[in-house]
C-alpha positions as CSV (number, residue, x, y, z in Angstrom):
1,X,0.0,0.0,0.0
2,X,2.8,2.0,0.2
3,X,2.8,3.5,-3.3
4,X,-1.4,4.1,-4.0
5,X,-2.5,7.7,-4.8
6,X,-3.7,9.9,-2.4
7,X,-7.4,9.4,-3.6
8,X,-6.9,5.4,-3.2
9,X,-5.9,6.3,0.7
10,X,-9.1,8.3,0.7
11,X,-11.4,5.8,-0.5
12,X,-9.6,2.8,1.4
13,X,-10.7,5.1,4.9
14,X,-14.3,5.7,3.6
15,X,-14.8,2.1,2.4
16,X,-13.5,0.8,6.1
17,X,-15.9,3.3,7.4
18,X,-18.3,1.4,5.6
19,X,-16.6,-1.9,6.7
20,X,-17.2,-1.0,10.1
21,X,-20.4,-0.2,10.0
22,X,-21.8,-3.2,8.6
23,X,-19.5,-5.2,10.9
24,X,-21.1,-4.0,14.2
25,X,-24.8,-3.1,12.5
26,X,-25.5,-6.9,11.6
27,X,-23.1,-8.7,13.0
28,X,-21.6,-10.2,9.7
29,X,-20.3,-8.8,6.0
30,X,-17.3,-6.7,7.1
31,X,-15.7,-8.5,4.5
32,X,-18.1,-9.3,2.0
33,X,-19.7,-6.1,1.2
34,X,-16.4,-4.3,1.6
35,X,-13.5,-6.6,-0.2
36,X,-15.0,-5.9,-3.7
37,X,-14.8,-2.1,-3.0
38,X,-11.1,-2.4,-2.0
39,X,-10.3,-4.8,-4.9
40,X,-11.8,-2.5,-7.7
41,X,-9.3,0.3,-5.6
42,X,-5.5,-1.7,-5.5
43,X,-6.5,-5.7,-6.7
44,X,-4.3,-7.0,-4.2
45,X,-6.5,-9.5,-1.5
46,X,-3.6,-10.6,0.6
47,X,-3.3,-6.5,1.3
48,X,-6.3,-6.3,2.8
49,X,-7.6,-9.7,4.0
50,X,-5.1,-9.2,6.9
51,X,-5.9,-5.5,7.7
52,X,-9.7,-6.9,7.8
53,X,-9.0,-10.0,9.8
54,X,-6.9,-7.7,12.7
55,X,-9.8,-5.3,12.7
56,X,-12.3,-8.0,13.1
57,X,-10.0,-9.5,15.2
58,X,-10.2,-6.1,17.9
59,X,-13.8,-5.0,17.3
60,X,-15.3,-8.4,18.0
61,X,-13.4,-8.7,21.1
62,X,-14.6,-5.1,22.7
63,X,-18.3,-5.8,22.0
64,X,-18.5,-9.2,22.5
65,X,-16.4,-7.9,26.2
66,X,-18.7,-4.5,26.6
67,X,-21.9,-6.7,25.8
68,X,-21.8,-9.2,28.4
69,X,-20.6,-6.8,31.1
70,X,-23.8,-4.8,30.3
71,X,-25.8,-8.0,30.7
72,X,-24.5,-8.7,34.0
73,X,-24.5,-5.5,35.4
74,X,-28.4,-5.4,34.6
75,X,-29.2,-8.3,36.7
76,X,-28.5,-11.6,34.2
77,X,-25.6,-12.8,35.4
78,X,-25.6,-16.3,34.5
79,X,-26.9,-15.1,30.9
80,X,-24.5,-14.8,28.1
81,X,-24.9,-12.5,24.7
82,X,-23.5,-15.8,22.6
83,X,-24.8,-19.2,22.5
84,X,-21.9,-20.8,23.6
85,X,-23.6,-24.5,22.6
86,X,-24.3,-24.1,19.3
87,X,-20.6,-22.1,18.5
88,X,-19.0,-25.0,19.5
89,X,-21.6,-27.0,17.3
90,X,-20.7,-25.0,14.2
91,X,-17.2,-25.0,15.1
92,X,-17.4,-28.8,14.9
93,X,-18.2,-29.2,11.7
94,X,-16.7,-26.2,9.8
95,X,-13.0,-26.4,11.2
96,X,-11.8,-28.5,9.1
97,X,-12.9,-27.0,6.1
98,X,-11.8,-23.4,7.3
99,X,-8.2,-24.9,7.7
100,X,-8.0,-26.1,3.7
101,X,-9.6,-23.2,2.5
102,X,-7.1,-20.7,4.7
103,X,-4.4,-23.6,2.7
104,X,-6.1,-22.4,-0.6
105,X,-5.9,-18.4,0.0
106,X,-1.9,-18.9,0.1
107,X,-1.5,-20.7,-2.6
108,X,-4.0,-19.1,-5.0
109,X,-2.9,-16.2,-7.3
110,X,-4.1,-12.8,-6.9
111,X,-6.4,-12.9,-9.9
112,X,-8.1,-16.3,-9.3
113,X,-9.0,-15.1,-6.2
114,X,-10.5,-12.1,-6.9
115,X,-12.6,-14.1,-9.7
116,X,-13.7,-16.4,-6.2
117,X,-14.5,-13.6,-4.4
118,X,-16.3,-11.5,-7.0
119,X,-18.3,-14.6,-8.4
120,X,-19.2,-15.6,-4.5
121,X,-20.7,-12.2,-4.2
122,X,-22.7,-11.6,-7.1
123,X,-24.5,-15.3,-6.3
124,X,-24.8,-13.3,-2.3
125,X,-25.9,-9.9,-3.9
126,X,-28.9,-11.8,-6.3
127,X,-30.0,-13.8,-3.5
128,X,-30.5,-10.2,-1.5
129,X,-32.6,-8.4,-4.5
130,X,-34.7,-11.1,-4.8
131,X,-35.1,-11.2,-0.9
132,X,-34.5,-14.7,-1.0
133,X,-31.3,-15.3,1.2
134,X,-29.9,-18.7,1.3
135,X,-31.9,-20.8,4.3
136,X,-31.1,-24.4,5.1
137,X,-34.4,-27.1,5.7
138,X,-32.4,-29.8,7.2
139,X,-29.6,-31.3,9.2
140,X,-27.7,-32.4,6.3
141,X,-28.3,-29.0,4.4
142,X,-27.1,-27.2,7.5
143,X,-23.8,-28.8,7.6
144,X,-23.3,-28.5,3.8
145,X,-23.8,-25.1,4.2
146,X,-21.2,-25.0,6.8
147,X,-18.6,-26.8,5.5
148,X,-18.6,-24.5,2.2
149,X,-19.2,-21.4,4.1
150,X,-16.2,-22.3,6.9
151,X,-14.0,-23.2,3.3
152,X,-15.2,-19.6,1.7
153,X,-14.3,-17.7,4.9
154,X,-10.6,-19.9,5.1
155,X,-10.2,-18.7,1.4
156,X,-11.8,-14.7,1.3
157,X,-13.6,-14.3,5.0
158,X,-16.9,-14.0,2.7
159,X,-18.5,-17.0,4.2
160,X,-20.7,-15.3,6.1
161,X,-24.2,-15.4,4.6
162,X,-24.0,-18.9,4.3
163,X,-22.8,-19.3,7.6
164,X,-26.0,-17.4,8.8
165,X,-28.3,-19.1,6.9
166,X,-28.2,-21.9,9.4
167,X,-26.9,-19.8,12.4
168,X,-30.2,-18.0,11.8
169,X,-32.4,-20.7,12.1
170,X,-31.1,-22.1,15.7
171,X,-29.7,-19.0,17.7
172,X,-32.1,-16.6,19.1
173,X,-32.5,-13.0,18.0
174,X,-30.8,-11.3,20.1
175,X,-27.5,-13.6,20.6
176,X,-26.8,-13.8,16.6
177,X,-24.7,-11.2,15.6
178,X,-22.1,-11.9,19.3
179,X,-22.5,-15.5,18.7
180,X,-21.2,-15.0,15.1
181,X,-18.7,-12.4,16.1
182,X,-17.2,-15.1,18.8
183,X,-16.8,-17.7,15.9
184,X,-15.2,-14.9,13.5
185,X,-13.2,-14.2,16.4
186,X,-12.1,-18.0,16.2
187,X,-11.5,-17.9,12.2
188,X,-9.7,-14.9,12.0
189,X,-7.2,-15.8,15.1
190,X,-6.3,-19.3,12.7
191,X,-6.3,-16.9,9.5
192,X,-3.7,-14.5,11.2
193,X,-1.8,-17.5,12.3
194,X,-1.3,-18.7,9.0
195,X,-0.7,-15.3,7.4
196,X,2.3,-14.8,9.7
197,X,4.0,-18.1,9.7
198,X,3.5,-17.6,5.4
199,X,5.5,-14.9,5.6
200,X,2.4,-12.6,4.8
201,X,2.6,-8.6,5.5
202,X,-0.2,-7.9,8.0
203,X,0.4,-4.1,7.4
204,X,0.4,-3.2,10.7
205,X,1.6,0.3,9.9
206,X,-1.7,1.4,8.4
207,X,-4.0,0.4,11.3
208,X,-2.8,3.5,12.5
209,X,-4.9,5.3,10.4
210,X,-7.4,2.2,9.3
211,X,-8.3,1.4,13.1
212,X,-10.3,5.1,13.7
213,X,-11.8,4.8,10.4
214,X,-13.4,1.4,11.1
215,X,-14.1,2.5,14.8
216,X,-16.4,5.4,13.4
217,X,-18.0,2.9,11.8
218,X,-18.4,0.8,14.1
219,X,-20.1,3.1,16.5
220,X,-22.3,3.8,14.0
221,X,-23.5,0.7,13.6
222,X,-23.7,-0.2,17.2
223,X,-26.6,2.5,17.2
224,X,-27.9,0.6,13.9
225,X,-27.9,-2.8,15.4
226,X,-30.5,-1.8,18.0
227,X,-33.0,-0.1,15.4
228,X,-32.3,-3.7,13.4
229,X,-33.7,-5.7,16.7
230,X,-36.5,-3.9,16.3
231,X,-37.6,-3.9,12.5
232,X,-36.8,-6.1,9.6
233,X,-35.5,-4.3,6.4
234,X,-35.8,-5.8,3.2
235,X,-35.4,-2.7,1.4
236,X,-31.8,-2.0,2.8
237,X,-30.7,-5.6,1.5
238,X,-32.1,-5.0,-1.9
239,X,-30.1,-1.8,-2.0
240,X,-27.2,-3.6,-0.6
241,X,-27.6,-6.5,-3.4
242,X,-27.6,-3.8,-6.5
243,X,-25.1,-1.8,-5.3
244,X,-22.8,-5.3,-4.8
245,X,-24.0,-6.8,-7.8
246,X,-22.9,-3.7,-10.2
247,X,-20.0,-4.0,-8.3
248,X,-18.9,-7.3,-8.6
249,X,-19.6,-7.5,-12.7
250,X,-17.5,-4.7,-12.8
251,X,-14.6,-6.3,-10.9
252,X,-15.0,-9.4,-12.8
253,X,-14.6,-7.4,-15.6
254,X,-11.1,-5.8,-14.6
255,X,-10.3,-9.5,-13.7
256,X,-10.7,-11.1,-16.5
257,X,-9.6,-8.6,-18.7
């Protein structure tokens, strides 16, 4: 990153803003609805997979922290803002997987997996328009999705929606989004791991100015989150899946050309 333009700094900080934001507002798609706005800026993914596995890494930690403190200091002290259970349920069957996909991310060219990743989200972004999010029927479906969302997250941390598809289904309401935060917490510690014994450079020097741009948005989001408890919107993810759609065709695009 040391040689981008000063506009590509610029929209690096807004698009972590943005990263941010999503992170703490639903709980999931720091990555996934952010990466393709990075890529189309500097189409390097092992730049910014670790500065968004770090961030994850620190913002997951202080809610899921902050969270339960605030449930215990209002009377619940043997209740818990994650569903400890089913985590190590999920965990059971996706580790594995998460392990040969993080074996796939270092190996893969830059290019391939920017095709992965941009191909992965347009399939995300239709299912959003259409309002029909990927949702699991079964035992067996549950674990499928699992398994190829604990691989996509090892390979491009864009796992997510299937990974909530099921999560969804069997954690309540209000436990989701620290439940999933505690398992990305998980991922992203064995992603960092494996980034640092490959040699990879995490980039720590521009989490100095990355960090306050994702906390802004996080804070925002934390406000978000609440107002999400409250009311569905199907209109935001519609939004969310043109804007990400139009996005990824055009990073295909640049890809493949």
């Amino acid at each position: 990153m040391a040689d981008l333009a000063l506009y590509q700094y610029l929209l690096i900080g807004i698009i972590f803003i943005w990263s941010g934001f999503v992170r703490s507002g639903l709980g999931f798609g720091g990555a996934v609805l952010s990466l393709p706005f990075l890529l189309l800026v500097d189409n390097q993914p092992l730049v910014f997979l670790p500065l968004i596995s770090v961030q994850l890494l620190i913002f997951s930690s202080i809610t899921l922290v902050l969270n339960n403190r605030s449930s215990q200091s209002i009377g619940r002290e043997h209740a818990s803002t994650v569903d400890w259970p089913y985590l190590r349920y999920m965990l059971g069957i996706m580790i594995v997987p998460k392990l040969l996909g993080v074996l796939g991310l270092i190996t893969l060219p830059a290019d391939t997996l920017s095709i992965i990743i941009f191909s992965i989200v347009s399939i995300y972004a239709i299912s959003y328009m259409v309002n029909k999010p990927f949702k699991s029927n079964s035992k067996f479906i549950d674990a499928v999705f699992l398994i190829v969302g604990g691989y996509i997250s090892g390979t491009s941390l864009i796992g997510a929606p299937l990974i909530i598809a099921v999560a969804a289904q069997h954690v309540a309401r209000e436990q989701l989004r620290d439940t999933l935060f505690a398992l990305w917490f998980i991922f992203v510690a064995i992603k960092l791991g494996a980034f640092i014994y490959a040699g990879i450079d995490l980039q720590l020097i521009h989490h100095l100015w990355l960090l306050p741009c994702a906390g802004i948005g996080h804070v925002i989001g934390l406000r978000f989150h609440r107002h999400m408890l409250k009311a569905e919107t199907p209109l935001f993810f519609r939004f969310l899946g043109g804007t990400l759609l139009a996005i990824s065709m055009l990073g295909l695009w640049r890809a493949l050309i």
